[in-house]
ZAMARGU-4260 file (C-alpha; in steps of 0.2 Angstrom, whole numbers, plus 5000, padded with zeros to 4 digits):
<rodrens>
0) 6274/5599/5290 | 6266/5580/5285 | 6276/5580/5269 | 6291/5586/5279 | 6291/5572/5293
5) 6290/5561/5277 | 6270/5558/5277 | 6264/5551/5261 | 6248/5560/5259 | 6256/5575/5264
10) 6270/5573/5251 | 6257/5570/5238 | 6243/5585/5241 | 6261/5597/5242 | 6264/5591/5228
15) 6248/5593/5219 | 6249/5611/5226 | 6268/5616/5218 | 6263/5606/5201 | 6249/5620/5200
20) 6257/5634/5208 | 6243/5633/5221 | 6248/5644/5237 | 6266/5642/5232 | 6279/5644/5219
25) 6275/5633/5204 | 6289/5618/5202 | 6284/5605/5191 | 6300/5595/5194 | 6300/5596/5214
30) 6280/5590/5213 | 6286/5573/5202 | 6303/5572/5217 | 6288/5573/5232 | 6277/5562/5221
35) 6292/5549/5218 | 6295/5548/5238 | 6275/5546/5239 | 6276/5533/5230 | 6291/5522/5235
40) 6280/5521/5251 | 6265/5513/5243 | 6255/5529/5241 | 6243/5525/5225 | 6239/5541/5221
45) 6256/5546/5219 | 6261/5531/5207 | 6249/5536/5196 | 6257/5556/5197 | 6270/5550/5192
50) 6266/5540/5180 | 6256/5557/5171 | 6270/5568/5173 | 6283/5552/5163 | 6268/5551/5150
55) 6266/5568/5147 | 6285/5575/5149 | 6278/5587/5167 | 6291/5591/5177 | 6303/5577/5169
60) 6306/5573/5152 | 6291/5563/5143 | 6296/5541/5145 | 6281/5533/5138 | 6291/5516/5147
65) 6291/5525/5164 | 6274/5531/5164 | 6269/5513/5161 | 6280/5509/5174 | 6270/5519/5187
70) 6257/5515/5182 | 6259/5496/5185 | 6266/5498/5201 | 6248/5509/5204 | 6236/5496/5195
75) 6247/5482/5203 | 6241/5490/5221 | 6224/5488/5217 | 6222/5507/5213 | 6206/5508/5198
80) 6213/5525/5190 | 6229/5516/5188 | 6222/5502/5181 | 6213/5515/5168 | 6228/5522/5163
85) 6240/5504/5161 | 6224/5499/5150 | 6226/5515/5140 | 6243/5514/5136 | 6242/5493/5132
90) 6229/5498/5120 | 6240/5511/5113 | 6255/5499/5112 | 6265/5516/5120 | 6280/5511/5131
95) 6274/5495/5132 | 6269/5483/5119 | 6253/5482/5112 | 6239/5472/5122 | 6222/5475/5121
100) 6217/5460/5130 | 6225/5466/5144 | 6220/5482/5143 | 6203/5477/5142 | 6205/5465/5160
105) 6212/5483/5166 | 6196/5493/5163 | 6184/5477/5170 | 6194/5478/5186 | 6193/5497/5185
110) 6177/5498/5178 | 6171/5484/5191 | 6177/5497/5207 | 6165/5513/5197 | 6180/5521/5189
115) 6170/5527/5175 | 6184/5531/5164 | 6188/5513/5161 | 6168/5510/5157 | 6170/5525/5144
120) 6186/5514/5137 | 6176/5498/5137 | 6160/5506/5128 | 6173/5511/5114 | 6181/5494/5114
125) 6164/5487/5110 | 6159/5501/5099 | 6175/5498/5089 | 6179/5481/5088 | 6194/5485/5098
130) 6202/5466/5107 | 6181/5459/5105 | 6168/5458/5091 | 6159/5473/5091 | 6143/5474/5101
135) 6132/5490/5100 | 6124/5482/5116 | 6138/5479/5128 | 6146/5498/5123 | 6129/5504/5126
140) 6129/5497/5143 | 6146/5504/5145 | 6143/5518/5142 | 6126/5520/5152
</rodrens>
């Protein structure tokens, strides 16, 4: 009923529920079409869907570019997961050019709003030299 009078968060926990099959028929490619609505309307959560399903070919075929993308549009809105997620693939240089300076401002704006995955990416950054000098201290802290 939400996701039918066009309710972003509606749209987006439907679709959460046909990706998986949950309650209903399992359609990997309606959850990325609810998603993609979601999403042109500013829903966060949705960008970053949708940027999963492009980077991982769920429900659409795999676009390492599309996936970034989303992800952006997510990250640009402030959202900390999407932030992760555009720092993941800058470091990897997958869909977008390699950046790992970026990708590291990503994860300390992530990192910064308690997404711990983005502190997890920053421990490894110092651990392995990866865009800093290494520094078993700050990856420690990181990781703590």
């Amino acid at each position: 009923m939400a996701a039918d009078a066009g309710d972003p968060e509606g749209q987006c926990s439907l679709a959460v529920l046909v990706n998986a099959g949950n309650g209903v028929a399992q359609d990997r490619t309606e959850a990325v079409r609810l998603w993609k609505q979601a999403a042109e309307m500013g829903h966060e959560r949705s960008m970053r869907c949708v940027g999963r399903a492009f980077e991982f070919g769920e429900g659409v075929e795999e676009d390492a570019s599309e996936a970034v993308r989303y992800y952006k549009m997510a990250a640009d809105a402030g959202d900390p997961e999407g932030q992760c997620c555009l720092g993941v693939m800058l470091s990897r240089g997958k869909g977008v050019e390699k950046d790992e300076l970026e990708a590291l401002k990503l994860w300390k704006l992530a990192a910064e709003q308690g997404n711990q995955a983005a502190m997890c990416c920053l421990g490894r950054a110092f651990e392995f030299c990866r865009g800093v000098e290494g520094d078993m201290r700050e990856a420690a802290r990181y990781y703590k």
